[in-house]
py3Dmol code that shows the C-alpha trace and the ligand (Angstrom):
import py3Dmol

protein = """\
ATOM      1  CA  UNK A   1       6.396 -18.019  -7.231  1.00  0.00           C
ATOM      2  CA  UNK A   2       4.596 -16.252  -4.612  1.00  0.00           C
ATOM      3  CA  UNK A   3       1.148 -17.763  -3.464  1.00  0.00           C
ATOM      4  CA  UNK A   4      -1.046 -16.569  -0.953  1.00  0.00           C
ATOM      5  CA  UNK A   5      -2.746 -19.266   1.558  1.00  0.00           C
ATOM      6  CA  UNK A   6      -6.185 -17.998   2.610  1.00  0.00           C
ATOM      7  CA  UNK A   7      -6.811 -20.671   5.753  1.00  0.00           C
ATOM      8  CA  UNK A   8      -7.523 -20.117   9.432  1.00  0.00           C
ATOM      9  CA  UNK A   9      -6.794 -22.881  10.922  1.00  0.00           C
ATOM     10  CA  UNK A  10      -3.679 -22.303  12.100  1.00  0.00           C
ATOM     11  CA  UNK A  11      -1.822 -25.416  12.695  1.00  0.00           C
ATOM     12  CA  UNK A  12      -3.081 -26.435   8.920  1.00  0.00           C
ATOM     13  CA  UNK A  13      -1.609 -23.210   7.685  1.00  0.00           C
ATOM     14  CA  UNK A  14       1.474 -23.753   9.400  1.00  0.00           C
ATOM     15  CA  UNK A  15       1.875 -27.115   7.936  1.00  0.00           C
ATOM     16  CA  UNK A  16       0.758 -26.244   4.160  1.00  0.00           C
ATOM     17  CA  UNK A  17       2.957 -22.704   4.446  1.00  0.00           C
ATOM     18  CA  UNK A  18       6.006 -25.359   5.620  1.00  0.00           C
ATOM     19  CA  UNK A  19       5.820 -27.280   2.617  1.00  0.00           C
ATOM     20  CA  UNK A  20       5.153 -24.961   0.135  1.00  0.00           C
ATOM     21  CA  UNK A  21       7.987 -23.281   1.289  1.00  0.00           C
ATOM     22  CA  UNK A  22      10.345 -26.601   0.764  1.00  0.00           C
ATOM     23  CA  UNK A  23       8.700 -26.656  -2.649  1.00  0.00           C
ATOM     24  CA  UNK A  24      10.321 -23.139  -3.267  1.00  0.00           C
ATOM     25  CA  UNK A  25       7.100 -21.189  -2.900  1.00  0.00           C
ATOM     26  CA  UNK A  26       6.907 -18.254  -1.466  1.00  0.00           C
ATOM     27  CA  UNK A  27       3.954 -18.087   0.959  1.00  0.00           C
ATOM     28  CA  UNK A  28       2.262 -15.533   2.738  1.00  0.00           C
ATOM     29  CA  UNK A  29      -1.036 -16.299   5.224  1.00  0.00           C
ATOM     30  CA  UNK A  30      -4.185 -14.516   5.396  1.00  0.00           C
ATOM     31  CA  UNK A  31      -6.397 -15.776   8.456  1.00  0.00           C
ATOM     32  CA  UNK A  32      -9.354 -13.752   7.017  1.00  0.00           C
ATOM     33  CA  UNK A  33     -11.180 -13.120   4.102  1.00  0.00           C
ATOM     34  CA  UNK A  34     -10.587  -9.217   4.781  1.00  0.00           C
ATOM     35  CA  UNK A  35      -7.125 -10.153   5.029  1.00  0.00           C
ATOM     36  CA  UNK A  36      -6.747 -11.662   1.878  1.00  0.00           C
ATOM     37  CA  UNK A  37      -8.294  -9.067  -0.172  1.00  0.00           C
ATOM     38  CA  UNK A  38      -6.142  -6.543   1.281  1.00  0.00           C
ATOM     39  CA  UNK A  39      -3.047  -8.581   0.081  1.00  0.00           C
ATOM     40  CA  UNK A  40      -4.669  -8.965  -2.953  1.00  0.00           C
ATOM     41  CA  UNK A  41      -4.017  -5.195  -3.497  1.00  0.00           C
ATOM     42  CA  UNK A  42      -0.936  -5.118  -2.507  1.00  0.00           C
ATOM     43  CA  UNK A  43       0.655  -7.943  -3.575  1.00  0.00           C
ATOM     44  CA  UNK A  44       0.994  -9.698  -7.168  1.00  0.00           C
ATOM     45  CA  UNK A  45       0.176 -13.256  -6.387  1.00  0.00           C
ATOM     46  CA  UNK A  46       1.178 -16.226  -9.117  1.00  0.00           C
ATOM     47  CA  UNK A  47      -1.306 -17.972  -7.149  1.00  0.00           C
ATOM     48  CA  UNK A  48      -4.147 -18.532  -4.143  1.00  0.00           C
ATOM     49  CA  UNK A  49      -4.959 -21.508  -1.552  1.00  0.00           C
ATOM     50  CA  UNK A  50      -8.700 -20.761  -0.701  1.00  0.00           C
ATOM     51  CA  UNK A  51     -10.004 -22.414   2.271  1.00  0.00           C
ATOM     52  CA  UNK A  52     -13.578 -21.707   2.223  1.00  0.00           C
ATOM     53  CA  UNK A  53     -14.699 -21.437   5.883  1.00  0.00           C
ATOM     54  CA  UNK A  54     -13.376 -18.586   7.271  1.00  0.00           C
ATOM     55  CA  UNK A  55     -14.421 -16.438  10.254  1.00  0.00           C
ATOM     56  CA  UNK A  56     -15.564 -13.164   8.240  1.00  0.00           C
ATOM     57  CA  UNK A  57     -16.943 -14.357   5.076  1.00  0.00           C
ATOM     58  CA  UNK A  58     -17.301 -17.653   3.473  1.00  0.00           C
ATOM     59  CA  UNK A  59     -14.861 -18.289   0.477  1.00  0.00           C
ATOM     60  CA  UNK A  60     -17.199 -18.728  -2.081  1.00  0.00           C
ATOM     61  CA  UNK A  61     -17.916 -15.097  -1.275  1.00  0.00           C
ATOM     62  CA  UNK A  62     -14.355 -13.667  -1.431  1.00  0.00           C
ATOM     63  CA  UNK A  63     -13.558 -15.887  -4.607  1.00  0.00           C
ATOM     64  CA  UNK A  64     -16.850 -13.704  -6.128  1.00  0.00           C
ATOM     65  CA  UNK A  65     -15.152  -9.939  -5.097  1.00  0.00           C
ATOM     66  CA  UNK A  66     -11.765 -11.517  -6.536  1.00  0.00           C
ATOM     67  CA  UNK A  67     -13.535 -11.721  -9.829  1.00  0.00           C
ATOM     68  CA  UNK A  68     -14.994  -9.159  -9.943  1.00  0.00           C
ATOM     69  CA  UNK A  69     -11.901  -6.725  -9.490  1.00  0.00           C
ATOM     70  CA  UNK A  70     -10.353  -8.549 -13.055  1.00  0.00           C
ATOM     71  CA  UNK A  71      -7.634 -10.892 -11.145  1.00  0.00           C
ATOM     72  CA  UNK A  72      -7.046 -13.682 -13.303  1.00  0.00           C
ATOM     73  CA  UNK A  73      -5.030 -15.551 -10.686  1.00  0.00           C
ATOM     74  CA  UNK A  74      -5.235 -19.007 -10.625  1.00  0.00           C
ATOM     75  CA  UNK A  75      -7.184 -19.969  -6.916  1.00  0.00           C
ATOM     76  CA  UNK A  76      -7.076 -23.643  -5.699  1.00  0.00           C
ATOM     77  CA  UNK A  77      -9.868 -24.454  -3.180  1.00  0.00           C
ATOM     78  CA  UNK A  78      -8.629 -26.713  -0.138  1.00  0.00           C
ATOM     79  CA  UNK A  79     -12.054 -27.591   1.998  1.00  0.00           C
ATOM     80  CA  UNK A  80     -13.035 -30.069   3.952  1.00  0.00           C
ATOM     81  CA  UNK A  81     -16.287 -29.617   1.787  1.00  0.00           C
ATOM     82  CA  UNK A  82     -16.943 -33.313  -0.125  1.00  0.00           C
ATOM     83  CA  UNK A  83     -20.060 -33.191  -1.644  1.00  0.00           C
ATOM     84  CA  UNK A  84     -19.924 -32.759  -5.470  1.00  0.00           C
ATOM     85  CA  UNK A  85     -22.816 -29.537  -5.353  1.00  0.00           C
ATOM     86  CA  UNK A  86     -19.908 -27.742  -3.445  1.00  0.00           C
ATOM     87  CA  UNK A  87     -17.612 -28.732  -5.946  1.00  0.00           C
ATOM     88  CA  UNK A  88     -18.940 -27.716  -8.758  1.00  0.00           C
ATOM     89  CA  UNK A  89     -20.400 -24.645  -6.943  1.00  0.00           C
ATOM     90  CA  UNK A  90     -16.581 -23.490  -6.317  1.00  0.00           C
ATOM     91  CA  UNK A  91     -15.904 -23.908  -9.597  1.00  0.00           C
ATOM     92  CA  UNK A  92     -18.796 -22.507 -11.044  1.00  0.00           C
ATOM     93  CA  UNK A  93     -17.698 -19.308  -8.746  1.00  0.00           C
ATOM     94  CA  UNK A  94     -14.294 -18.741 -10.286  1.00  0.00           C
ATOM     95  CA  UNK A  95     -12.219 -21.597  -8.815  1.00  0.00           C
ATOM     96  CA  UNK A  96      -9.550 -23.100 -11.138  1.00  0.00           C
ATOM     97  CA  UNK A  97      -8.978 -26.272  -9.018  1.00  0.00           C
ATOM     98  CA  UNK A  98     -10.452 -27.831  -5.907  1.00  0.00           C
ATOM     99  CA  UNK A  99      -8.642 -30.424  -3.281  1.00  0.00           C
ATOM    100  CA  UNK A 100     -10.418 -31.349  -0.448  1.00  0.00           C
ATOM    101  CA  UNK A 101      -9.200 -32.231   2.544  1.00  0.00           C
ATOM    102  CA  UNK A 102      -7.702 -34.528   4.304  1.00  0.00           C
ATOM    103  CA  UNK A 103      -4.874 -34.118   1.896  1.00  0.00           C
ATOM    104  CA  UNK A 104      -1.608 -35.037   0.465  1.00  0.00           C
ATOM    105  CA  UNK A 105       0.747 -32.425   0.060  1.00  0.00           C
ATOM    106  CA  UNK A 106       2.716 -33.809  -2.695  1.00  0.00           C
ATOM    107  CA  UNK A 107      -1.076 -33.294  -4.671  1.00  0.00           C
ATOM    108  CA  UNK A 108      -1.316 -29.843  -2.942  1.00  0.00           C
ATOM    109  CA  UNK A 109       2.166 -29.237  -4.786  1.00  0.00           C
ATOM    110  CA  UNK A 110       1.719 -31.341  -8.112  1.00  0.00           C
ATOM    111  CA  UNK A 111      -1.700 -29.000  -8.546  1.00  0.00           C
ATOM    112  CA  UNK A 112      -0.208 -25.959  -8.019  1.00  0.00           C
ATOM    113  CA  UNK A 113       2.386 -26.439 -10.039  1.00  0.00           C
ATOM    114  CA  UNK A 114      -0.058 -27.697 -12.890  1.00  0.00           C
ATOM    115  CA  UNK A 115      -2.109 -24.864 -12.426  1.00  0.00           C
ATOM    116  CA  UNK A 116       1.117 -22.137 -12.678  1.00  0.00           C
ATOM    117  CA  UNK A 117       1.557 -24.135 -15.862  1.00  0.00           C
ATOM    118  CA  UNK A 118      -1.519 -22.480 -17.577  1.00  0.00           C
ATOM    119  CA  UNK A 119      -1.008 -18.963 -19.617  1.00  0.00           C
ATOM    120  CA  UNK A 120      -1.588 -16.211 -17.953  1.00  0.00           C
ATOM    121  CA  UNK A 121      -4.704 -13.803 -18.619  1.00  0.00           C
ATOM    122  CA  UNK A 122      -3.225 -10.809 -17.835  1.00  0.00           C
ATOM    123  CA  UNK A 123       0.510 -11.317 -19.848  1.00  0.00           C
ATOM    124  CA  UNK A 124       2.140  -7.881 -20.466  1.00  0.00           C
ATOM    125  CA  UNK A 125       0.309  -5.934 -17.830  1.00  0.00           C
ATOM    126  CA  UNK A 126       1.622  -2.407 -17.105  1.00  0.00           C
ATOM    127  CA  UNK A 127       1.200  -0.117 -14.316  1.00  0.00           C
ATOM    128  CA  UNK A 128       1.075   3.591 -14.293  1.00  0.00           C
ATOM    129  CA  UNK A 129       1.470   6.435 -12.205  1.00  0.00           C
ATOM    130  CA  UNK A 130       2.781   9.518 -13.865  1.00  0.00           C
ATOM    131  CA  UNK A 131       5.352   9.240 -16.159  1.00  0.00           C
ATOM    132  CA  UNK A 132       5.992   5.672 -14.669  1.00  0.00           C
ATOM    133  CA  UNK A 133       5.759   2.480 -16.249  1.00  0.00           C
ATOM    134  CA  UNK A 134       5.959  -0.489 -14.886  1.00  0.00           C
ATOM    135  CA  UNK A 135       5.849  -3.889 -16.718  1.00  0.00           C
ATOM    136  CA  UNK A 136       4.675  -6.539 -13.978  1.00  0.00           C
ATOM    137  CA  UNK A 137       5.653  -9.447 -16.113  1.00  0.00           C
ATOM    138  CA  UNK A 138       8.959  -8.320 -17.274  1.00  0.00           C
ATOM    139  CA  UNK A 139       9.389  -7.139 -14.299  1.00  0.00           C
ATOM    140  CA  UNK A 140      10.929  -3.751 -15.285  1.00  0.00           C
ATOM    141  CA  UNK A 141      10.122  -0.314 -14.670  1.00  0.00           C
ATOM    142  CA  UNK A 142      10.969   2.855 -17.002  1.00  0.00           C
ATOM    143  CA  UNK A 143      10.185   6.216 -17.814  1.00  0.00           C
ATOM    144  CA  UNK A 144       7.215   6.831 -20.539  1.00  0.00           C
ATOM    145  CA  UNK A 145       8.973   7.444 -23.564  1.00  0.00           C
ATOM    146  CA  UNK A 146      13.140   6.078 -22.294  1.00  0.00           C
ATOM    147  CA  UNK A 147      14.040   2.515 -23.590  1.00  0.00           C
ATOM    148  CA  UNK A 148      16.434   2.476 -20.879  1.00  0.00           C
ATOM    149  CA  UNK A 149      14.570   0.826 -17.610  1.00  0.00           C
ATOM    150  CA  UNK A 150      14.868   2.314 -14.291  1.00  0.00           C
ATOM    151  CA  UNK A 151      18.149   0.362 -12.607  1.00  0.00           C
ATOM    152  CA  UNK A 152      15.815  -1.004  -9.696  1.00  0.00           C
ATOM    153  CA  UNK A 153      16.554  -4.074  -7.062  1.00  0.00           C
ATOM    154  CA  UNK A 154      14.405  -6.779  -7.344  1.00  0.00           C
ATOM    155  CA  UNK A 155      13.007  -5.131  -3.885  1.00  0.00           C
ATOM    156  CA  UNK A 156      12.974  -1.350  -4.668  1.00  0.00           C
ATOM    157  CA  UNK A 157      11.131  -2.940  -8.199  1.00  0.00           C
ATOM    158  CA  UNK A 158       8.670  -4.769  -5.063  1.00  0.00           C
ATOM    159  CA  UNK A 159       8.307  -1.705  -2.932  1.00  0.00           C
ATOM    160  CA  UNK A 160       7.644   0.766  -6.375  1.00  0.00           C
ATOM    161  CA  UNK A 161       4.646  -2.247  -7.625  1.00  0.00           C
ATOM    162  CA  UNK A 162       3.096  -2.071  -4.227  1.00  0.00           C
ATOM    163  CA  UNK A 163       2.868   1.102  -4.112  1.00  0.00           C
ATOM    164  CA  UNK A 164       1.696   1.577  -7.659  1.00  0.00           C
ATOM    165  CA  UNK A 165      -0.960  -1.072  -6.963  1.00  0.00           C
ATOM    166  CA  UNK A 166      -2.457   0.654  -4.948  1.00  0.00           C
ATOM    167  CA  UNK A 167      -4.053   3.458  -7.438  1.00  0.00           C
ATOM    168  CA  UNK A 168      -3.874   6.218  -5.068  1.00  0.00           C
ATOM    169  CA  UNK A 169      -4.851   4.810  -1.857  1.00  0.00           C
ATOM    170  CA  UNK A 170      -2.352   3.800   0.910  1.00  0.00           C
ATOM    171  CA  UNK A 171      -0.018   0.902   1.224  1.00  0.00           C
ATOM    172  CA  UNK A 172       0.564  -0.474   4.769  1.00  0.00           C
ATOM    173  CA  UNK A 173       3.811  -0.690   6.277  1.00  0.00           C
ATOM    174  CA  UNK A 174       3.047  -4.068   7.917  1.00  0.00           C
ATOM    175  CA  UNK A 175       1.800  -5.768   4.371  1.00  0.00           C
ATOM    176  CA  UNK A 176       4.690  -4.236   2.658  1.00  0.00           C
ATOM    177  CA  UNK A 177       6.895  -6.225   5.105  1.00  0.00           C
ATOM    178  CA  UNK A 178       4.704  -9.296   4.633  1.00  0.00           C
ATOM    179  CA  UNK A 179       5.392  -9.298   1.068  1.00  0.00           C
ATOM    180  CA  UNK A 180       8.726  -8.337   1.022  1.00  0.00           C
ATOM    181  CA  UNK A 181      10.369 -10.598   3.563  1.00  0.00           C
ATOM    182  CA  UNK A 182       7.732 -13.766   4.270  1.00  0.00           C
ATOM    183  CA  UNK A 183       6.632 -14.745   7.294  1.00  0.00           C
ATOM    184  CA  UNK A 184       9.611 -15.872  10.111  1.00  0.00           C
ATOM    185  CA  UNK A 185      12.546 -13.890   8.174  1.00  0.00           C
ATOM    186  CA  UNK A 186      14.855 -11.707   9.429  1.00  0.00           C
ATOM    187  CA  UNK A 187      13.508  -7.841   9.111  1.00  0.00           C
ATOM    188  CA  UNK A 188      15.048  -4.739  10.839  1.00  0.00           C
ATOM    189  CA  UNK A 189      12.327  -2.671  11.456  1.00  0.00           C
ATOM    190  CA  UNK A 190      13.275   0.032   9.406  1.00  0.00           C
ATOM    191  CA  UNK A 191      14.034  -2.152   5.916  1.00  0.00           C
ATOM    192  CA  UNK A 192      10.703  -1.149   4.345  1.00  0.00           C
ATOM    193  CA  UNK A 193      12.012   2.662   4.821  1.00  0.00           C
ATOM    194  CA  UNK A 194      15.098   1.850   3.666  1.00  0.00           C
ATOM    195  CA  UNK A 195      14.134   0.315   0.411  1.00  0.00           C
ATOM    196  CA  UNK A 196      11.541   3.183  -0.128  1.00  0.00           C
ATOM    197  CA  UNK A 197      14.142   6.181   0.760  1.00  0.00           C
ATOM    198  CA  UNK A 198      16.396   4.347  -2.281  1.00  0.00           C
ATOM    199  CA  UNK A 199      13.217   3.914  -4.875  1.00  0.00           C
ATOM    200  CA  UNK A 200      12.652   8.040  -3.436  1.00  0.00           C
ATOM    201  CA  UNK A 201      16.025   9.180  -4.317  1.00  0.00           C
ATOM    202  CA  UNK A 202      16.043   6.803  -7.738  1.00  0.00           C
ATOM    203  CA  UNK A 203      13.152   8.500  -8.788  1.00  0.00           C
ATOM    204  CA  UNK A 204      13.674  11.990  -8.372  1.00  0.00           C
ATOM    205  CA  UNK A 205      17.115  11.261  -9.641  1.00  0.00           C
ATOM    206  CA  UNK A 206      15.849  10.030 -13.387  1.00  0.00           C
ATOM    207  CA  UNK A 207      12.904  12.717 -13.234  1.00  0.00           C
ATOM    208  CA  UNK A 208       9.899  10.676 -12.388  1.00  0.00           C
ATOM    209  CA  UNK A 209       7.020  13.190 -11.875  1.00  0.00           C
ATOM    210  CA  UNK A 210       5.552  11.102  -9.038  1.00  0.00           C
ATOM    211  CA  UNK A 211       5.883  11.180  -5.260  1.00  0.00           C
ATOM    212  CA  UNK A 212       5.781   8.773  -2.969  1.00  0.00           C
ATOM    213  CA  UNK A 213       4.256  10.567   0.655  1.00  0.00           C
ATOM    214  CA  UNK A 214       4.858   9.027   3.902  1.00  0.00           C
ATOM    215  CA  UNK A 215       2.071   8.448   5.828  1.00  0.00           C
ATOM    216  CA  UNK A 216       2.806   8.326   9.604  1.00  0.00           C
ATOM    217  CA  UNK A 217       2.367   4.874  11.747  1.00  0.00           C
ATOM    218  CA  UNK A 218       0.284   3.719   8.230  1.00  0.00           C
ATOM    219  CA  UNK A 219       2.388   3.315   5.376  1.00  0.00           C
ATOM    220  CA  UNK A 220       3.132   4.807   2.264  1.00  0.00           C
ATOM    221  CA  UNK A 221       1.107   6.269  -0.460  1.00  0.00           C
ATOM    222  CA  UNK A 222       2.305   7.136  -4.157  1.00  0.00           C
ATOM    223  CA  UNK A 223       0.758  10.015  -6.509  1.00  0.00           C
ATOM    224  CA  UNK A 224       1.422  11.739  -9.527  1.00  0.00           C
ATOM    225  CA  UNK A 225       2.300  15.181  -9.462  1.00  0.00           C
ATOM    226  CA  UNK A 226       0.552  17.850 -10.597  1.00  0.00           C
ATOM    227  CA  UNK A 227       1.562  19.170 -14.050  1.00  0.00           C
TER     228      UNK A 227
END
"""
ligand_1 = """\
1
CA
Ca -11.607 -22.877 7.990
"""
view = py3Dmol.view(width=600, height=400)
view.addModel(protein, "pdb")
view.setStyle({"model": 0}, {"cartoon": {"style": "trace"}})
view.addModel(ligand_1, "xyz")
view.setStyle({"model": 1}, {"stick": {}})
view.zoomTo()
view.show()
């Protein structure tokens, strides 16, 4: 489960991202509300930690542009906000839970998990570019009309859903890493070219009539070719 903790202060984040982590979640940080909607495009998220005073945009305000783009990701607001107006403001705005803090991180956990618990809106969702199809649930790509799915590693299936994500606008290098490897592992520099030279050569192997461009010092960007 991968969950993305929106929080600036950093010694908090440190300490929520540390037990997350030893509660099997996969966490990635976003200091920033820009931030966090950026991974938002990029990255499928099971789940969100939304502290609500950040330093570019309040959080009530980036829970409101979350909504409005579809994601029906479940978002847990962790304030130090008490009062019971901001409470039920939050979750008049979109918010599925709300924790404030000081806090225990056991109920951090036991929330989470209670809130991963609940069906998902968006069950079944499917991704296309081209003649690709990508199942985000099953987790399986293929080619529009082969039952057979693409023979993919769980990262090259990673690196091809960022990149298809992203509806024809660029994926950055540096948040390709981010989701790929978390925060403190071990990354050669060159892994996210690796993984995308192999998802290249898988492609154009199997006849996929997309391309995926490299776009120098930025990242990579996918398109459908012309027919
Ligand atoms: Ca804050």
């Amino acid at each position: 489960m991968r969950i993305l903790l929106i929080e600036d202060h950093e010694r908090l984040a440190g300490f929520v991202r540390k037990g997350l982590k030893a509660a099997q979640f996969d966490v990635d940080l976003a200091a920033k509300g820009s931030e966090a909607l950026e991974n938002f495009e990029c990255v499928r998220y099971d789940a969100a930690i939304l502290d609500l005073g950040l330093p570019d945009m309040d959080g009530l305000q980036l829970l409101k542009e979350l909504r409005a783009k579809d994601t029906a990701i479940p978002v847990l607001i962790l304030t130090s906000r008490v009062q019971l107006a901001d409470k039920i403001k939050g979750l008049n705005s979109g918010a599925d839970d709300y924790l404030t803090k000081p806090f225990a991180m056991e109920e951090l956990i036991a929330r989470l998990h209670a809130l991963l618990r609940r069906p998902c809106a968006v069950l079944g969702q499917t991704l296309k570019v081209g003649n690709i199809e990508l199942d985000v649930v099953a987790r399986e790509a293929r080619l529009d009309g082969y039952d057979q799915p693409l023979h993919l590693s769980r990262r090259e299936l990673s690196v091809l859903e960022q990149l298809m994500r992203r509806g024809g606008k660029v994926a950055p290098k540096h948040l390709m890493e981010q989701s790929l490897y978390g925060a403190g592992e071990d990354l050669s520099s060159n892994s996210v070219e690796v993984l995308v030279h192999r998802v290249r050569k898988k492609l154009a192997d199997t006849g996929a009539n997309a391309t995926i461009h490299t776009i120098r010092g930025i990242g990579y960007l996918m398109t459908a070719d012309e027919e």
